[in-house]
N, C-alpha and C positions, 0 to 999 in steps of 0.2 A: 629180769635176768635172761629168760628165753632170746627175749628179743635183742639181746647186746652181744648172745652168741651167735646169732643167726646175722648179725650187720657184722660181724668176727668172720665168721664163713664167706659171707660173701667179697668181703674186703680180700683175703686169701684166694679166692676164683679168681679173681678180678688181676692179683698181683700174679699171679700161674698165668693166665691169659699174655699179660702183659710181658712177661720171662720168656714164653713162649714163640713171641715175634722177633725176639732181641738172639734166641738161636738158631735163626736163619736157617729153618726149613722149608720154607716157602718156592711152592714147585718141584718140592723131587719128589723123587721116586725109587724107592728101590726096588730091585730086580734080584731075585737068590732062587736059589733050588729051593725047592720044595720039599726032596728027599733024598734018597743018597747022590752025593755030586754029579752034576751035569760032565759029560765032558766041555772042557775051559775051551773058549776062544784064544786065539793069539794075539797082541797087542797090538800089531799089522792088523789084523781083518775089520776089529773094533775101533781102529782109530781111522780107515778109513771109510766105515759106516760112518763116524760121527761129523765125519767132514761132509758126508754126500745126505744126512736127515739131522739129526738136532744132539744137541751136547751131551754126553757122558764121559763118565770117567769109570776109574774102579782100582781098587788095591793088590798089589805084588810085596808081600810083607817077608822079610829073612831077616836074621838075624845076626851082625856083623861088630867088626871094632875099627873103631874109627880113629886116624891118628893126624894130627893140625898142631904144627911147629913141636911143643916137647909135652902135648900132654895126649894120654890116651884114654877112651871111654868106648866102653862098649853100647853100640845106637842099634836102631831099627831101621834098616833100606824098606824104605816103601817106592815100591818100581809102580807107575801111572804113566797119563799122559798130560800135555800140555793145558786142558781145558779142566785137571783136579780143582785148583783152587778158584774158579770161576765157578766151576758147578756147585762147590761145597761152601764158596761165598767165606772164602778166608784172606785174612786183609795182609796184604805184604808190608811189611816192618823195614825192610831196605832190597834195595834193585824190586828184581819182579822174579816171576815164576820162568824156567827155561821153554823156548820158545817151540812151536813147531817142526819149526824148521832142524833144529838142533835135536829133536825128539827122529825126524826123518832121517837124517843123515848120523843119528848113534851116537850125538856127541857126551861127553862123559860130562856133561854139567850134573849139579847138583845144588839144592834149594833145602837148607835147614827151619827146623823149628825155632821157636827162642829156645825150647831149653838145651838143643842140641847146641845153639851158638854159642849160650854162654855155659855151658859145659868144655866147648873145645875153646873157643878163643876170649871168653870172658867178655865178649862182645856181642852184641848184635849190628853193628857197621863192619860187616866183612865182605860184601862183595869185593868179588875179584881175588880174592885168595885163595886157596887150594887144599884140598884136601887129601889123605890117604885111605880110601874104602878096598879091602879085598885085593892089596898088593897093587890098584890103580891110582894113578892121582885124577882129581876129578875136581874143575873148576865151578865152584859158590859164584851162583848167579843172583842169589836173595835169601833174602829169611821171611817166615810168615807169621804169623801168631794163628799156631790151629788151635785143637780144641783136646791136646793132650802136654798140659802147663808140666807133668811130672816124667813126661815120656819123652826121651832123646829121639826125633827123630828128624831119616835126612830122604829127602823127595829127589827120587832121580827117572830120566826116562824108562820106563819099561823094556822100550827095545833092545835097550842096553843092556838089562838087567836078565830080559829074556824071562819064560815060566807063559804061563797060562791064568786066565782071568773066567772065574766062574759068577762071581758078583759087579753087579752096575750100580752104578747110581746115576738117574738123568733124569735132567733138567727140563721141568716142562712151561707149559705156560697158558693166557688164559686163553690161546688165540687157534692155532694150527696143532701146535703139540699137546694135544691133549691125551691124556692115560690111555683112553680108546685108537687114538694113532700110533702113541707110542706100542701098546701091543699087537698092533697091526705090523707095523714098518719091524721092530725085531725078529717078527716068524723067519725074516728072509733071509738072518744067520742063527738059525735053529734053536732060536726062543719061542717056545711055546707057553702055554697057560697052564698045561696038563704037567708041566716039569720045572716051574716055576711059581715061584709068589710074588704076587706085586701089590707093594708096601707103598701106600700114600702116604708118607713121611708130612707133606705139605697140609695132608687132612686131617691127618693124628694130631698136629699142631695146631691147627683152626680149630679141634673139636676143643680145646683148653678154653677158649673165646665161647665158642658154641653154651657149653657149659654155665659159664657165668652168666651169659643172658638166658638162659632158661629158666636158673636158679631166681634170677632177679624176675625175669619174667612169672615167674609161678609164685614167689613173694608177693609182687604186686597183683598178681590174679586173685591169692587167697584176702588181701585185703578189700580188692573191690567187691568179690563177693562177700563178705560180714556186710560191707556199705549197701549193695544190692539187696539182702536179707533184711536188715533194717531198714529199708526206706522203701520194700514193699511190707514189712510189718505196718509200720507209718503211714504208709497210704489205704490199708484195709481197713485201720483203725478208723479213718475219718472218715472212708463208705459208708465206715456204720453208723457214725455220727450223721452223715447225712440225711442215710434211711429215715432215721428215727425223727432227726428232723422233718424230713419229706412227710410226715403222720400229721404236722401241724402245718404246714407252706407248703405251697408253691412251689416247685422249678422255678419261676423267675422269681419270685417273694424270698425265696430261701439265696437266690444270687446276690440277690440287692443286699438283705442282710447280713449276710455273710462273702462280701467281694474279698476280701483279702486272704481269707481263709481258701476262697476257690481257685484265688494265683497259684497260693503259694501248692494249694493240691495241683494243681497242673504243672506247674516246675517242677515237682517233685515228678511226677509223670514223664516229663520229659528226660529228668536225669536217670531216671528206673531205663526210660528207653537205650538212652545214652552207653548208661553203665552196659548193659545187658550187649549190647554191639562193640562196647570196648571187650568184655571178657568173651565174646566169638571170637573176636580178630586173634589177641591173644593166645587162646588156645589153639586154633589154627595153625599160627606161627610156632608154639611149642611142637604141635604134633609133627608139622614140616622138620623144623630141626632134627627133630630125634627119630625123624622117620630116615634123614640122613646117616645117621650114627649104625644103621646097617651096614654099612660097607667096609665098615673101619677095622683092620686087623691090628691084633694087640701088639704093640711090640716086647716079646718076649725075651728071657731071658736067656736061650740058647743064639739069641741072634747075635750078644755080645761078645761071640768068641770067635767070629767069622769079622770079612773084612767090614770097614766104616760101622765097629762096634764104639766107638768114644763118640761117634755124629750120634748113635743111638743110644745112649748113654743116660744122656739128660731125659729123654722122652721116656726111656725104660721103666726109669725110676718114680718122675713124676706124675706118669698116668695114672699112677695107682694112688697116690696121695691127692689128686685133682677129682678123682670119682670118690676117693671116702670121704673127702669135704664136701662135694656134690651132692650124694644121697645124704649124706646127714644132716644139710640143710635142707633138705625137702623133705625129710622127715620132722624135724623141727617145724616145719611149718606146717605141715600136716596134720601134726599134733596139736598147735596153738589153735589151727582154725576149727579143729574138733573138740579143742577148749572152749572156747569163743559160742561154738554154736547150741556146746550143752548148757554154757551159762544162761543164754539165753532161753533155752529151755526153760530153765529153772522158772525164770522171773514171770515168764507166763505163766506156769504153771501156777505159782505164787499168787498172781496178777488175779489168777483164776477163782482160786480159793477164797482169795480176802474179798472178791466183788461177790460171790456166793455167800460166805458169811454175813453181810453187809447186805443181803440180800432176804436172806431169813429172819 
């Protein structure tokens, strides 16, 4: 029964792990204060950082009512820049996202969610239609599918929008951009370390992965060592067989009569050796993993009310149901192999007894 919850848990690591890559975390970064708000950059300063070192983005969120031919809903303006849906890895549904250039020059486009489109036009084929936000009309250059299925919302330039950005999110990689450049190259518009947190989004999401092969890896370690335990029980047991032989034979007299018996103790020797070098490497590779799991900041729950709270969302939640499936299968297993090693206990002890009475 133990062991059908323990292939239960780790099937669950496994499907977490696999969820994990499918929400396209991979390489960011967040960037937030640390404690009470920084003063915010202006979407000019940031946007022409990210043109002259590596891509970010970040959220200008108000709250607005939006009107398209005769119907009206109140939406969310999220004021960004041109590189949001590339850094955040959200797939356009029709046209594309508004361009650069249109971000430089102010122009009033605007980029919907699905549910904002089909909230206003019952459509998601609206490019090139027009919209009413804040008394402007503003031209739908696309729609995207983000990662807020229940929340109206419409993606316009910042510039336009105007306001101050206190949160980033960027894109790193395996090569030049690394978190160490990346908090280097920010200091030079007055992102520090001492006034900021910086949130591996990309690592918090590999540790989901990280996890299940530990778990599996620590499964398989507890079973190689019972095989290890028993197969040097196995091999003392026939030392002494030998000993005792050795009292009537030879070294070679006791080879010759007993060759197969000598194989099969030296395979067994050799897999003892074997075993014993799989379970170093093993343990190694766990301790490396979780020697990594020091750097990893939790993603909390006050982070979800600040901007790119629905990116954070999935990972908020699951962490915590990813670690109690975690320890509880390495506690399961912990316990089976402290099962495992008293049973055997026992039978020696047993073994003990009966060759002592049998003896007197």
């Amino acid at each position: 029964m133990v062991l059908i919850v323990i292939s239960f848990l780790l099937a669950a690591l496994f499907a977490l792990s696999e969820l994990s890559k499918r929400e396209q975390y991979r390489g960011l970064l967040l960037v937030t204060p640390s404690g009470p708000a920084e003063p915010g950059l202006t979407p000019e300063k940031l946007d022409l950082f990210s043109e002259e070192e590596f891509l970010l983005t970040y959220e200008l969120r108000q709250p607005a009512e939006a009107q398209a031919v005769q119907s009206k809903h109140p939406v969310t303006i999220v004021g960004t820049n041109s590189r949001y849906a590339d850094v955040l890895g959200y797939i356009p549904l029709d046209g594309g996202f508004f361009t650069q250039t249109a971000q430089n020059e102010k122009s009033r486009h605007a980029v919907l969610n699905e549910a904002a489109a089909c909230q206003l036009f019952g459509s998601i084929r609206i490019s090139g239609n027009t919209i009413r936000l804040n008394d402007q009309t503003w031209l739908i250059t696309g729609v995207i599918r983000d990662q807020e299925p229940e929340n109206a919302n419409i993606y316009v330039p910042a510039s336009v929008l105007g306001g101050q950005a206190d949160t980033l999110m960027v894109l790193m990689d395996d090569g030049i951009f690394t978190q160490a450049y990346v908090k280097s190259a920010l200091k030079s518009i007055g992102i520090h370390e001492g006034g900021y947190d910086f949130i591996n989004l990309s690592k918090s999401a590999s540790a989901f992965g990280e996890r299940f092969s530990v778990a599996w890896e620590f499964t398989l370690l507890s079973v190689m060592l019972t095989v290890v335990l028993g197969l040097f029980g196995w091999l003392r047991l026939n030392l002494s067989c030998y000993r005792l032989r050795m009292r009537e034979l030879y070294l070679r007299e006791l080879f010759l009569a007993y060759r197969a018996d000598f194989l099969k103790t030296a395979g067994g020797c050799l897999l003892l050796a074997a075993g014993i070098w799989g379970m170093l490497m093993l343990s190694l590779q766990i301790l490396e993993t979780c020697l990594g799991w020091q750097e990893l900041a939790p993603i909390t729950g006050t982070l979800l009310a600040e901007e790119f709270g629905q990116k954070l969302k999935w990972l908020q939640y699951y962490q915590w149901v990813d670690l109690a499936l975690f320890w509880t299968c390495i506690g399961l297993v912990v316990l089976c192999l402290i099962g495992v090693l008293f049973s055997r206990k026992r039978e020696r002890l047993k073994a003990t007894t009966v060759q002592s009475d049998l003896s007197v």
